[in-house]
N, CA, C and O atoms as a MOPAC input file, in Angstrom:
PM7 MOZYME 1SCF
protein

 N    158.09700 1  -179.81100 1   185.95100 1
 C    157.40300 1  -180.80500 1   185.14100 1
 C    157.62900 1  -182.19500 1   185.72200 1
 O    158.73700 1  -182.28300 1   186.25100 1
 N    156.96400 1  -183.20600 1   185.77100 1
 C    156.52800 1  -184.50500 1   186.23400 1
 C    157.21800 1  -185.32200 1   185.35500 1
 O    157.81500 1  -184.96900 1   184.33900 1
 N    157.10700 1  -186.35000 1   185.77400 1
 C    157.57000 1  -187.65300 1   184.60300 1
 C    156.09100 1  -187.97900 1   184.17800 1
 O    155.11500 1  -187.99500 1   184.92900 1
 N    156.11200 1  -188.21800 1   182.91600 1
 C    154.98600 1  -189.20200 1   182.48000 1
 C    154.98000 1  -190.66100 1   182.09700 1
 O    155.70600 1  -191.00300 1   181.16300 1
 N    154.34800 1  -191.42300 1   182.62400 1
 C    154.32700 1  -192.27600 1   182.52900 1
 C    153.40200 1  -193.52300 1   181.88000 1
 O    152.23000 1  -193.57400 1   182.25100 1
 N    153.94900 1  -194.66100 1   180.79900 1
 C    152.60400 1  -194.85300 1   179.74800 1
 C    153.23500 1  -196.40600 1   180.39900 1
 O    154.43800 1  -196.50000 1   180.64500 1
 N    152.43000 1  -197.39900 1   180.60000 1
 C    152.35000 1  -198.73100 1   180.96600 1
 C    151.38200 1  -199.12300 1   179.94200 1
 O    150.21400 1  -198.76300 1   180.08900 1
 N    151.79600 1  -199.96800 1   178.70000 1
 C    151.22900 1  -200.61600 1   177.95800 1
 C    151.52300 1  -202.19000 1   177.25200 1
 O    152.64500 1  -202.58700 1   176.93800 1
 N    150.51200 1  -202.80900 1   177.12100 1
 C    150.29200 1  -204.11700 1   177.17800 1
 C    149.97900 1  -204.57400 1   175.74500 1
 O    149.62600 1  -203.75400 1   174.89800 1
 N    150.14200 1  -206.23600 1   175.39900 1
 C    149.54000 1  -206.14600 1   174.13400 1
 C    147.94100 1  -205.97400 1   173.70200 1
 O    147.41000 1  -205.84400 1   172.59900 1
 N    147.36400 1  -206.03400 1   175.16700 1
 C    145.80600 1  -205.99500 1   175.02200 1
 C    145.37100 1  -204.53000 1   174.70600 1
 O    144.63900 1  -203.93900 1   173.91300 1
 N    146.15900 1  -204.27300 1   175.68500 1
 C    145.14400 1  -202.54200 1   175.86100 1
 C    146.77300 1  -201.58400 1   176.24300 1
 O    147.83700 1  -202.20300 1   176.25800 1
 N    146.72500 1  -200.16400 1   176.50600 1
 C    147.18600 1  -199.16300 1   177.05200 1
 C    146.40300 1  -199.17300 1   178.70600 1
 O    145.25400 1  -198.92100 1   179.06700 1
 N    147.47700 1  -199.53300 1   179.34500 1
 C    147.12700 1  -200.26900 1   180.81500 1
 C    147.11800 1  -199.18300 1   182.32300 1
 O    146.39500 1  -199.34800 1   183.30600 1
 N    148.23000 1  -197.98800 1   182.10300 1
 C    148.17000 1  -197.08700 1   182.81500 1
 C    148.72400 1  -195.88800 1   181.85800 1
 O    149.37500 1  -196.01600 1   180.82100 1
 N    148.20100 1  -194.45100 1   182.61500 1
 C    148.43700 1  -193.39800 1   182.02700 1
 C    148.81200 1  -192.74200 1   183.29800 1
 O    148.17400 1  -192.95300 1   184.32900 1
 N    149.84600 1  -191.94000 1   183.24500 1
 C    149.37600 1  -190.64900 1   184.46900 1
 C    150.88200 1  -190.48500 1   184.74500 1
 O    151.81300 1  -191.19500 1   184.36400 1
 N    150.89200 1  -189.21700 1   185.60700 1
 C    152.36600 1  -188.85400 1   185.83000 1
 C    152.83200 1  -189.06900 1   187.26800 1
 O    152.05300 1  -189.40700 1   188.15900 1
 N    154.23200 1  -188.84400 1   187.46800 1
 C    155.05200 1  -189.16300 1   188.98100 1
 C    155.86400 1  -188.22900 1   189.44800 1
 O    155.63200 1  -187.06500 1   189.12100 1
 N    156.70900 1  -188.45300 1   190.09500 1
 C    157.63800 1  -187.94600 1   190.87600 1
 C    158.83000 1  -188.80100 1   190.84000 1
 O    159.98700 1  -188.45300 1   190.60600 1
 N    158.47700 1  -189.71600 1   191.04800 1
 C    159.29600 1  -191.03700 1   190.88800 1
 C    159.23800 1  -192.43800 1   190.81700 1
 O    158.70900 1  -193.05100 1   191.74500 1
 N    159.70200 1  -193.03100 1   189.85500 1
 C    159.34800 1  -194.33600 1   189.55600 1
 C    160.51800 1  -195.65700 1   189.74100 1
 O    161.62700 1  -195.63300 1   189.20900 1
 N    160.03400 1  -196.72600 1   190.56000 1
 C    161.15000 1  -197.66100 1   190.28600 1
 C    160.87500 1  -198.84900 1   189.39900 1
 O    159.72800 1  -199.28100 1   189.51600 1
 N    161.59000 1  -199.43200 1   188.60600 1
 C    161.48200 1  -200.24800 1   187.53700 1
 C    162.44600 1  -201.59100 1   188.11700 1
 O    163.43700 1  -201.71700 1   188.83500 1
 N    161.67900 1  -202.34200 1   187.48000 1
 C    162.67700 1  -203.92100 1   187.84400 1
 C    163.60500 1  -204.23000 1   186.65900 1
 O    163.16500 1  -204.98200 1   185.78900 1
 N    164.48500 1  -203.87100 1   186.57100 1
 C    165.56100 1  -203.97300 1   185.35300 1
 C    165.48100 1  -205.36600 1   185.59500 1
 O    164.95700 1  -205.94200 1   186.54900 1
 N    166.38100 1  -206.08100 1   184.08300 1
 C    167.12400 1  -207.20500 1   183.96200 1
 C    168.14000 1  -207.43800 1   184.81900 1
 O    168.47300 1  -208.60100 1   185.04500 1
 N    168.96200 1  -206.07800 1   185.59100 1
 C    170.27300 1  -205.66500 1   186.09700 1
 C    169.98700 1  -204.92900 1   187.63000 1
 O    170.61300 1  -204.07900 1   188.26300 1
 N    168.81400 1  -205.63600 1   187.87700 1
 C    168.28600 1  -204.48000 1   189.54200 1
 C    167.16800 1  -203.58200 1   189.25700 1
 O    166.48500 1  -203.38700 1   188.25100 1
 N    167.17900 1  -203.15600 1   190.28000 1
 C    166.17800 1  -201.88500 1   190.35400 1
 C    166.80600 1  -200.52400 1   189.59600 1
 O    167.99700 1  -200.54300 1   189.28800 1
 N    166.30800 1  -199.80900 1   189.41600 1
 C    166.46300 1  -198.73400 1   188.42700 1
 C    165.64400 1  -197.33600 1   189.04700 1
 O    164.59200 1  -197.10800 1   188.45000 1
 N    165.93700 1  -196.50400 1   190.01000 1
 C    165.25900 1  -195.51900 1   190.22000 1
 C    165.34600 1  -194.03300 1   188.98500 1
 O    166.37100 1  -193.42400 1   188.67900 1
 N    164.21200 1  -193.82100 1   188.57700 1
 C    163.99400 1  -192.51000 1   187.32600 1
 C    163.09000 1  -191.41400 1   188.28500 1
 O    162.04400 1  -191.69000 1   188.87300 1
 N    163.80200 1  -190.07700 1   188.27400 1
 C    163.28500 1  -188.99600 1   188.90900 1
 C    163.43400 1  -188.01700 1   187.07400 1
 O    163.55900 1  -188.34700 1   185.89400 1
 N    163.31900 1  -186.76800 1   187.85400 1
 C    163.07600 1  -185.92700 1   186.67200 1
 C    164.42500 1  -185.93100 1   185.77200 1
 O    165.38500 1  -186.44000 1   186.35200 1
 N    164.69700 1  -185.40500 1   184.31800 1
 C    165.81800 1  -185.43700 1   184.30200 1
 C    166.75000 1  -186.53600 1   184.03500 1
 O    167.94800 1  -186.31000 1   183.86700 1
 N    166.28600 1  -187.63700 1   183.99200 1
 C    166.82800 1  -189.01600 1   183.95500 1
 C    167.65100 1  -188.64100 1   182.54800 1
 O    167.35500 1  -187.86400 1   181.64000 1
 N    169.04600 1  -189.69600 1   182.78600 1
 C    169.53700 1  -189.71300 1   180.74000 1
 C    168.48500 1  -190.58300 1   180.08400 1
 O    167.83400 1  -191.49500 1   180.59300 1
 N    168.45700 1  -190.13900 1   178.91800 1
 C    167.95500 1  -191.30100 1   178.23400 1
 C    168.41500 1  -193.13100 1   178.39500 1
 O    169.55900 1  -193.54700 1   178.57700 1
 N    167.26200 1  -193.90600 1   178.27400 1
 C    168.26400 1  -195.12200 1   178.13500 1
 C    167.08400 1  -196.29000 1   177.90600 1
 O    165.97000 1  -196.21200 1   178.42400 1
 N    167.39200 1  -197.06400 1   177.29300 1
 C    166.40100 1  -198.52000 1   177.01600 1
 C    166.57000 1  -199.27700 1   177.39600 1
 O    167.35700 1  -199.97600 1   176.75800 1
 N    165.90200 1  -200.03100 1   179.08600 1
 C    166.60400 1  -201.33700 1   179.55500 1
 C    165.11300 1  -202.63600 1   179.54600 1
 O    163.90600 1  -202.42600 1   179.42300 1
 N    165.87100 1  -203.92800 1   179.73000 1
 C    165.03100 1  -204.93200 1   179.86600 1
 C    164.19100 1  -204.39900 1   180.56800 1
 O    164.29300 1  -203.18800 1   180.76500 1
 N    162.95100 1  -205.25200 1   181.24500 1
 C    162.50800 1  -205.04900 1   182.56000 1
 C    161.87800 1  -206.97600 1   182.83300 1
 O    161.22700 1  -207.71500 1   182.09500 1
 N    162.48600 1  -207.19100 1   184.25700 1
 C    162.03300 1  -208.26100 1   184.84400 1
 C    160.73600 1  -208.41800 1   184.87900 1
 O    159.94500 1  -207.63600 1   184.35100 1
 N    160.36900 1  -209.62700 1   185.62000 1
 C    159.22000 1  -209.83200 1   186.02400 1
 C    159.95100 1  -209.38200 1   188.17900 1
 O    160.65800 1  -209.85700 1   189.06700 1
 N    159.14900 1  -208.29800 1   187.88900 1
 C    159.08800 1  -208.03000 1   189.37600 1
 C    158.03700 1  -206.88200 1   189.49400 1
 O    156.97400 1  -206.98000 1   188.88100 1
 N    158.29200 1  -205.87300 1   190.21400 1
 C    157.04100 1  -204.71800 1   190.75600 1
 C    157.32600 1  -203.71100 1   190.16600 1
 O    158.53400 1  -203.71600 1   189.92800 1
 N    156.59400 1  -202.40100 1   189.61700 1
 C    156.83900 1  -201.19900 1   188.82800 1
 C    156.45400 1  -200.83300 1   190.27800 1
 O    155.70300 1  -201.54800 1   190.94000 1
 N    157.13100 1  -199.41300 1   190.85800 1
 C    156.34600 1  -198.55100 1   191.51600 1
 C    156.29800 1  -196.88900 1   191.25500 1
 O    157.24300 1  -196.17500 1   190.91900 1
 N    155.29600 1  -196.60500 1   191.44000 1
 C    155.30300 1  -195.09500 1   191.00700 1
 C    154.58200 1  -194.36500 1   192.01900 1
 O    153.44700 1  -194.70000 1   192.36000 1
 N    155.44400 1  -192.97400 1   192.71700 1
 C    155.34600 1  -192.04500 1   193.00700 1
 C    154.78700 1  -190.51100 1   192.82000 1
 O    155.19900 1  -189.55700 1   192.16100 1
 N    153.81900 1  -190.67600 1   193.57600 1
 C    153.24100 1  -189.22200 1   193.36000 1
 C    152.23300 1  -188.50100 1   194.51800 1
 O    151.19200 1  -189.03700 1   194.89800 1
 N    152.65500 1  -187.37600 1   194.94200 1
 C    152.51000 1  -186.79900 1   195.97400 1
 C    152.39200 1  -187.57100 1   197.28400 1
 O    151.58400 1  -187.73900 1   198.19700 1
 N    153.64000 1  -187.96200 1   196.90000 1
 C    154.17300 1  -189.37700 1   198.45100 1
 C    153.37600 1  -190.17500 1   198.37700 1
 O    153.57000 1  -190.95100 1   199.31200 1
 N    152.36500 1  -190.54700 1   197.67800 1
 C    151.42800 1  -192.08400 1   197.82600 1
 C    152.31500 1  -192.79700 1   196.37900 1
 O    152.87800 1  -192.39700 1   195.36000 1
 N    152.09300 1  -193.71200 1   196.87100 1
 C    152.77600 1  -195.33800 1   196.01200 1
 C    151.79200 1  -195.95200 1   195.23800 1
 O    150.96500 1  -196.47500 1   195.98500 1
 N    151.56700 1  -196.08700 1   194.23200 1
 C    151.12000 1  -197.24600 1   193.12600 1
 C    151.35300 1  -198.35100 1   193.04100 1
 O    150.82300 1  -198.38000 1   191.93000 1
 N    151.74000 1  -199.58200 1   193.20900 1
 C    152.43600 1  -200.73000 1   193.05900 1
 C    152.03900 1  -201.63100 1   191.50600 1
 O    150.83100 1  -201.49400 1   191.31200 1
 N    152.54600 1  -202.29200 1   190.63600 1
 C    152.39400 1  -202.79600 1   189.61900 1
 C    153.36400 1  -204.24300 1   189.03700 1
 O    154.49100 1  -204.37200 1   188.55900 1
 N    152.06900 1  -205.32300 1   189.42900 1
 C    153.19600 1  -206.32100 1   189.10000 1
 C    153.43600 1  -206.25000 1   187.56200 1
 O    152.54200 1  -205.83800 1   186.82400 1
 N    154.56000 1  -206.62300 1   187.11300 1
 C    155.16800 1  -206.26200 1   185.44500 1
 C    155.32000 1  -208.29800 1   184.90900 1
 O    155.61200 1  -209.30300 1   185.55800 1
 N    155.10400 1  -208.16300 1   184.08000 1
 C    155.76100 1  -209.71500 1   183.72600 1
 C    156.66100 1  -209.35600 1   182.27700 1
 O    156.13700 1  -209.33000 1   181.16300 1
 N    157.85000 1  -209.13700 1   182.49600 1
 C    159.01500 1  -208.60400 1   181.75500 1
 C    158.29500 1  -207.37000 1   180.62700 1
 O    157.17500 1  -206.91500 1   180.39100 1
 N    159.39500 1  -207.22300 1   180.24500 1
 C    159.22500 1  -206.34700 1   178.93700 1
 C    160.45300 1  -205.49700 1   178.83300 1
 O    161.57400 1  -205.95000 1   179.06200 1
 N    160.21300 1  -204.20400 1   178.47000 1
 C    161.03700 1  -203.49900 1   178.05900 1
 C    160.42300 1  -201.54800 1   178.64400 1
 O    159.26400 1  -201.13400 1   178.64900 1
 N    161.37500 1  -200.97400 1   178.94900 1
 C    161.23400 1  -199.30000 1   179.19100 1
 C    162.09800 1  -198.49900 1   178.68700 1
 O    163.31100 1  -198.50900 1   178.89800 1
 N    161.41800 1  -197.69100 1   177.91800 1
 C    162.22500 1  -196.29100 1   177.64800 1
 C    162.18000 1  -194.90300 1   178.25500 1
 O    161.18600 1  -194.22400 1   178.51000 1
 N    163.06200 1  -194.71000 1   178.37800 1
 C    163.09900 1  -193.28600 1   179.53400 1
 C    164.07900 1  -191.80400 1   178.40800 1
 O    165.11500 1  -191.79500 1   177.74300 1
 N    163.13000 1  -190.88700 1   178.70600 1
 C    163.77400 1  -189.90200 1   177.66700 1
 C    162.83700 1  -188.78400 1   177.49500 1
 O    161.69800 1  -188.97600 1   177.07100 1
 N    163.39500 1  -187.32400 1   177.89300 1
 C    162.64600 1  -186.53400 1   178.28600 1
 C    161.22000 1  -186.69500 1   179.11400 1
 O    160.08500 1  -186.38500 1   178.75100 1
 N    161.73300 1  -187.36500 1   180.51300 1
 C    161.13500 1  -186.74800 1   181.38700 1
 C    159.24400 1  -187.97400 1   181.09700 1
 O    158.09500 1  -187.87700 1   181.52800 1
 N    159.97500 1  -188.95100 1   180.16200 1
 C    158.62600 1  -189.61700 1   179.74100 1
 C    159.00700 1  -190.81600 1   180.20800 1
 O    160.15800 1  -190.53100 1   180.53900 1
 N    158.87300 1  -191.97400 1   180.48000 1
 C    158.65300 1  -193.20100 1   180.62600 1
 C    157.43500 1  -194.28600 1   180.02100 1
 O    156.28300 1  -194.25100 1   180.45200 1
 N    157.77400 1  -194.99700 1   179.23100 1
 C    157.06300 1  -196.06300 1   178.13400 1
 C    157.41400 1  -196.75000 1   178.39700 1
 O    158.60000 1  -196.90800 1   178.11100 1
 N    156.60700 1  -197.95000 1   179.29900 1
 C    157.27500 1  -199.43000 1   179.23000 1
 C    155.95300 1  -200.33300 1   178.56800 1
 O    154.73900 1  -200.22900 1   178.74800 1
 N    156.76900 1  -201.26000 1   177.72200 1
 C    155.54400 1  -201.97600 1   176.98100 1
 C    155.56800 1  -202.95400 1   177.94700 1
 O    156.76300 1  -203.14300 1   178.17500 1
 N    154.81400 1  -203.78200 1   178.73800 1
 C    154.84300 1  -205.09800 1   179.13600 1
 C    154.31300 1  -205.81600 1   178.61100 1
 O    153.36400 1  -205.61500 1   177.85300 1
 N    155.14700 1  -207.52900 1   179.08800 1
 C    153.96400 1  -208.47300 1   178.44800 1
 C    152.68100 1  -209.07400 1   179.46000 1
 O    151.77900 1  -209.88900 1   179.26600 1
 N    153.06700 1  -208.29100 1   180.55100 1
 C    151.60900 1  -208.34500 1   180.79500 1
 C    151.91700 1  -207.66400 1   182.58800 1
 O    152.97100 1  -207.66400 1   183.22400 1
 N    150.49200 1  -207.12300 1   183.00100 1
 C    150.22900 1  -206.07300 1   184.16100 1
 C    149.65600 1  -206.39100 1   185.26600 1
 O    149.20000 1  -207.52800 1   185.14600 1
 N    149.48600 1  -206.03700 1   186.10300 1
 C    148.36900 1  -206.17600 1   187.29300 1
 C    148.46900 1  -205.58700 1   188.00000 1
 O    149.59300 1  -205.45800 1   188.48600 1
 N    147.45200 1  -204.90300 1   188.47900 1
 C    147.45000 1  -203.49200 1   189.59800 1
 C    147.56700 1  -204.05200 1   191.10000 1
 O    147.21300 1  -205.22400 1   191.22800 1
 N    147.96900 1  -203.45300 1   192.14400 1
 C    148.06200 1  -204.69300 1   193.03700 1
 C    146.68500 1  -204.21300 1   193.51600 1
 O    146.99400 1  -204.58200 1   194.64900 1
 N    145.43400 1  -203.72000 1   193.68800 1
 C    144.33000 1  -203.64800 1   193.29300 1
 C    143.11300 1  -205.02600 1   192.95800 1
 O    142.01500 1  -205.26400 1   193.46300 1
 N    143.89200 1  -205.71400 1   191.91100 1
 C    143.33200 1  -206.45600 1   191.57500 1
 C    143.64700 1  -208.11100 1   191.65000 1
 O    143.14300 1  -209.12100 1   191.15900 1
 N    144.91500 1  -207.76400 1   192.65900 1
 C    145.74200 1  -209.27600 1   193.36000 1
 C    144.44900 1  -209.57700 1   194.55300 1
 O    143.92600 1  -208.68600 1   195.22100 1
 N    144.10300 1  -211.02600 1   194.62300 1
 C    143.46700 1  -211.25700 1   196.01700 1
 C    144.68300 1  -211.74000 1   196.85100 1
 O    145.34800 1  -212.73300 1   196.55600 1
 N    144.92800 1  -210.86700 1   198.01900 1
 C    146.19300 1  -211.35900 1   198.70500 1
 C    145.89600 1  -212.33500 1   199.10300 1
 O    147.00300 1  -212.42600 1   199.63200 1
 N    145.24300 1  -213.58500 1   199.49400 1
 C    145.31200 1  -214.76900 1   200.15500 1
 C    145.93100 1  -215.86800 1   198.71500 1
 O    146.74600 1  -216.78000 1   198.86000 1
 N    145.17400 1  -215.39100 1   197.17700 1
 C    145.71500 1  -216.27500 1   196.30100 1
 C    147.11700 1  -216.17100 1   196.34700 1
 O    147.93500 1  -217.08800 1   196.43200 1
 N    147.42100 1  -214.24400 1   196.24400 1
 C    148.67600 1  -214.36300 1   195.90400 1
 C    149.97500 1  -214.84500 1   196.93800 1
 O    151.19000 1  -214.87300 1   196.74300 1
 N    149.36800 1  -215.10800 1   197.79000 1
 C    150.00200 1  -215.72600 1   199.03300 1
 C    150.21400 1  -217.53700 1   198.98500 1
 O    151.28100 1  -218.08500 1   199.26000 1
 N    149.60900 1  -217.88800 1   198.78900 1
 C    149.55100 1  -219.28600 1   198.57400 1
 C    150.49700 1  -219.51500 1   196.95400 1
 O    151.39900 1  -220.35200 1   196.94500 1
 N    150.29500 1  -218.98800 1   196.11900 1
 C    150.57200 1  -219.31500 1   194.81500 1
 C    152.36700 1  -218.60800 1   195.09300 1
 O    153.43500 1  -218.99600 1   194.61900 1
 N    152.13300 1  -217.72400 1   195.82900 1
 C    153.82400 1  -217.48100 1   195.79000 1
 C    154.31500 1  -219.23600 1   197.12100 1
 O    155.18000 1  -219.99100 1   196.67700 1
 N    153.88700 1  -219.47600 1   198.07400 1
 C    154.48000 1  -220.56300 1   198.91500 1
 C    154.12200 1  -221.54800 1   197.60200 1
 O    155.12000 1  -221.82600 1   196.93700 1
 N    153.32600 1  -221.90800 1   197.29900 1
 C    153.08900 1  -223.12300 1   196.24900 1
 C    154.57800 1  -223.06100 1   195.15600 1
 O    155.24000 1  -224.05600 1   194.86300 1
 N    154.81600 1  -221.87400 1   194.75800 1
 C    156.11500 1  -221.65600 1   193.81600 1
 C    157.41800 1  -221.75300 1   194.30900 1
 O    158.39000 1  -222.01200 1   193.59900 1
 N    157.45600 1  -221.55200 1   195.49700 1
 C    158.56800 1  -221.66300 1   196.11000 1
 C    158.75300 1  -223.01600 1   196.23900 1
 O    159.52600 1  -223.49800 1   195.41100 1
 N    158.43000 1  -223.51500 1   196.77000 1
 C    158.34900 1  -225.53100 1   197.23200 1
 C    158.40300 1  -226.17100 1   195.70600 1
 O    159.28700 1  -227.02600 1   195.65500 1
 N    157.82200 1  -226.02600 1   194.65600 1
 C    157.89700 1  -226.41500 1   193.97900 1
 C    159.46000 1  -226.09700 1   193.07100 1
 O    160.00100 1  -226.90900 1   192.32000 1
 N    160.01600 1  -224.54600 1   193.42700 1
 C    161.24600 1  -224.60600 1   192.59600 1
 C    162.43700 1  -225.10100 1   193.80700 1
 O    163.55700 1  -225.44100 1   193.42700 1
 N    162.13600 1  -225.10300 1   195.02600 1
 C    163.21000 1  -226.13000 1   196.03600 1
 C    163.36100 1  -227.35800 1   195.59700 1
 O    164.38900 1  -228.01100 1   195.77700 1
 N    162.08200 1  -227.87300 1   194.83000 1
 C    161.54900 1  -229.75200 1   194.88700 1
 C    162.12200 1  -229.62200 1   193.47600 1
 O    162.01800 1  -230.74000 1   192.97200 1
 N    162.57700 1  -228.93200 1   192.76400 1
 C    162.50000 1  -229.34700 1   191.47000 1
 C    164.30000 1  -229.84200 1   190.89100 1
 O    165.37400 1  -229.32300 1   191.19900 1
 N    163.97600 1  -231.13800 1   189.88200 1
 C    165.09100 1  -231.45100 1   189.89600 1
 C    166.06800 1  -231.60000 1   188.55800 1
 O    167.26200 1  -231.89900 1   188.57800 1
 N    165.21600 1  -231.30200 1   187.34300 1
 C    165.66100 1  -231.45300 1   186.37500 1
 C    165.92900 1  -230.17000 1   185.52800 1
 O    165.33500 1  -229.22500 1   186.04700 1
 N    166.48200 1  -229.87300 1   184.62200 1
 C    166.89000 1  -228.15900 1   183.83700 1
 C    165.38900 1  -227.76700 1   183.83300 1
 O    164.88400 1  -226.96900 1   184.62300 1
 N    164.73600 1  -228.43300 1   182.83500 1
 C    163.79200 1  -227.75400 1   182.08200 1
 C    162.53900 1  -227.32900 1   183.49900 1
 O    161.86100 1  -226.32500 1   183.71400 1
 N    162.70300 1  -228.72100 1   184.26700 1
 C    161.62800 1  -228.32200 1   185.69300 1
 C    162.23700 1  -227.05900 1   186.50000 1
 O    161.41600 1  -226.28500 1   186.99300 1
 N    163.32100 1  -226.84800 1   186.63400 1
 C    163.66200 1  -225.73100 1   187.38100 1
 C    163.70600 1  -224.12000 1   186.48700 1
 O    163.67100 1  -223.05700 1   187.10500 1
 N    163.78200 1  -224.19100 1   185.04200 1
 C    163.24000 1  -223.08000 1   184.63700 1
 C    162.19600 1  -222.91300 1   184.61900 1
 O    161.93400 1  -221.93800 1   185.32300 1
 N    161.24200 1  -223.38700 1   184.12800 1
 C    159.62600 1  -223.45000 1   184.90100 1
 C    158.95300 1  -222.71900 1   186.02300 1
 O    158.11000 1  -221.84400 1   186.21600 1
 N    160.07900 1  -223.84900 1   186.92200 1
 C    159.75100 1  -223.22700 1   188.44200 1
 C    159.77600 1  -221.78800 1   188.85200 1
 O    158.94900 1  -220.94800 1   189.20500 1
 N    161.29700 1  -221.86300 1   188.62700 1
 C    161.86800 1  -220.43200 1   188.96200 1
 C    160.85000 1  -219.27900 1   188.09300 1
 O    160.88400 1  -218.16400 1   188.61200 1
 N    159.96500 1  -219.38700 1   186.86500 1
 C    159.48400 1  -218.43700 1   185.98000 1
 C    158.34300 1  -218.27100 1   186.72900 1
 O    157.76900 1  -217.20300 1   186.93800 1
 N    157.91600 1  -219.77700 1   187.27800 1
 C    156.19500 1  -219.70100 1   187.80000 1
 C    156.63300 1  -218.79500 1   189.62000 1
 O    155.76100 1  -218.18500 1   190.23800 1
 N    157.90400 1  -218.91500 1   190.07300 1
 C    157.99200 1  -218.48300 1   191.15900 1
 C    158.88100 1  -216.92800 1   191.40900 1
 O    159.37800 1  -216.67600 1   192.50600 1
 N    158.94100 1  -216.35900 1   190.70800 1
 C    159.51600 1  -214.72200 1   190.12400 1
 C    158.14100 1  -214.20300 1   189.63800 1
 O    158.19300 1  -212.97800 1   189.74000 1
 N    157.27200 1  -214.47300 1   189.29000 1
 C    155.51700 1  -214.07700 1   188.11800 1
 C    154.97900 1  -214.03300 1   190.13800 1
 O    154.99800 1  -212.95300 1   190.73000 1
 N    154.65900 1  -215.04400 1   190.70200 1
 C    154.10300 1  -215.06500 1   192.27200 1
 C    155.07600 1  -214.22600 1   193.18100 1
 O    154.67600 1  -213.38300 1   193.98400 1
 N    156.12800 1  -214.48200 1   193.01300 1
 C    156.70200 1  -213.39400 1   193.99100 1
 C    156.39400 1  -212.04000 1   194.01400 1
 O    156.00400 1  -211.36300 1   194.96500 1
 N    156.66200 1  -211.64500 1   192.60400 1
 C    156.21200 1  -210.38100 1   192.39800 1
 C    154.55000 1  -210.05000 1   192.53700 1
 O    154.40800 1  -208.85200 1   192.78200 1
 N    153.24500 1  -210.77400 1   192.45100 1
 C    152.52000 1  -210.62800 1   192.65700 1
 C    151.94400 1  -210.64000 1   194.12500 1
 O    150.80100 1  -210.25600 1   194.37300 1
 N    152.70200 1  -211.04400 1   194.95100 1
 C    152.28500 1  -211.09000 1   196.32200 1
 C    153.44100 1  -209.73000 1   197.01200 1
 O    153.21800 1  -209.27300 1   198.13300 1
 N    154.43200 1  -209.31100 1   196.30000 1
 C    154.99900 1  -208.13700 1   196.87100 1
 C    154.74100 1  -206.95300 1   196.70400 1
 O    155.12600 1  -205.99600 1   197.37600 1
 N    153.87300 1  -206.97400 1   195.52300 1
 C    152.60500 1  -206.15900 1   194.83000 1
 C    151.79400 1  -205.75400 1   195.75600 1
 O    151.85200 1  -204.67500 1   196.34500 1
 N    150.80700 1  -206.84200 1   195.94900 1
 C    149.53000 1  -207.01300 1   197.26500 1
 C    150.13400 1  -206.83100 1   198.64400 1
 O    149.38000 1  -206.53700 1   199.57100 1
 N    151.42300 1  -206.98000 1   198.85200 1
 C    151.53800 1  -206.71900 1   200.46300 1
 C    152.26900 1  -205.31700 1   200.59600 1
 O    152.19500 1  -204.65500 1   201.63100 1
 N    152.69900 1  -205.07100 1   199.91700 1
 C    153.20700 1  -203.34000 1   199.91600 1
 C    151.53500 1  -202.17300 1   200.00200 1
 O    151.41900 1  -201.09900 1   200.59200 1
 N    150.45500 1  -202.95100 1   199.15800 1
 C    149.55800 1  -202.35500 1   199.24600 1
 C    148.84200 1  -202.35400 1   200.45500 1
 O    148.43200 1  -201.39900 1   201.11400 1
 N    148.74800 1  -203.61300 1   200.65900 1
 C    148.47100 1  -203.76700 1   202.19200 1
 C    148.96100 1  -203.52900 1   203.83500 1
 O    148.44300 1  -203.81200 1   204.91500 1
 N    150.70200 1  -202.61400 1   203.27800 1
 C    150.96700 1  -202.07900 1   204.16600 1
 C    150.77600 1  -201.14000 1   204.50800 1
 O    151.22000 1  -200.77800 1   205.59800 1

């Protein structure tokens, strides 16, 4: 039996379908779930979901949320998705250098949480689009 896997959003139910193996962007790292996993409920970053199945890769930028893993199912609600599909790699290329310079340049608390939020949301969207594009 497969893992199943439900990626849902507050708009819609965003992906359906099953894996082999999935990696998740914890609060605490990456998180690899194969069959069999213990149960467990962790954050999830803003970084890349990837999912495995018959050796081809999915890529999925995540913008935080939360996953539950437990019998062999996987539910992560996000607060929000993007297939790397639907990244134009030249935006997401620019908007990740644009984020970067801007959280180097930045000098005050509230400007550097900002930064760092607007430049973790682009990172992950351009590591999205270039994994696909590899």
């Amino acid at each position: 039996m497969n893992l199943q896997i439900s990626i849902l959003t507050p708009e819609k139910p965003f992906y359906t379908g099953s894996a082999d193996e999935v990696i998740l962007a914890t609060e605490t790292g990456e998180m690899g779930v194969l069959r069999g996993h213990a149960p467990v409920v962790t954050g999830l970053d803003v970084g890349s979901l990837l999912i495995r199945s018959k050796e081809q890769w999915k890529a999925f930028a995540i913008m935080g949320g939360f996953a539950l893993v437990k019998n062999n199912q996987i539910t992560v609600l996000a607060n929000e998705a993007e297939t790397a599909e639907s990244i134009n790699v030249d935006e997401a290329k620019n908007a990740f250098e644009t984020a970067k310079t801007t959280l180097e340049n930045a000098t005050d608390l509230k400007t550097k949480v900002e930064a760092n939020f607007a430049y973790k949301r682009a990172k992950a969207r351009y590591q999205v689009v270039t994994r696909k594009a590899a």
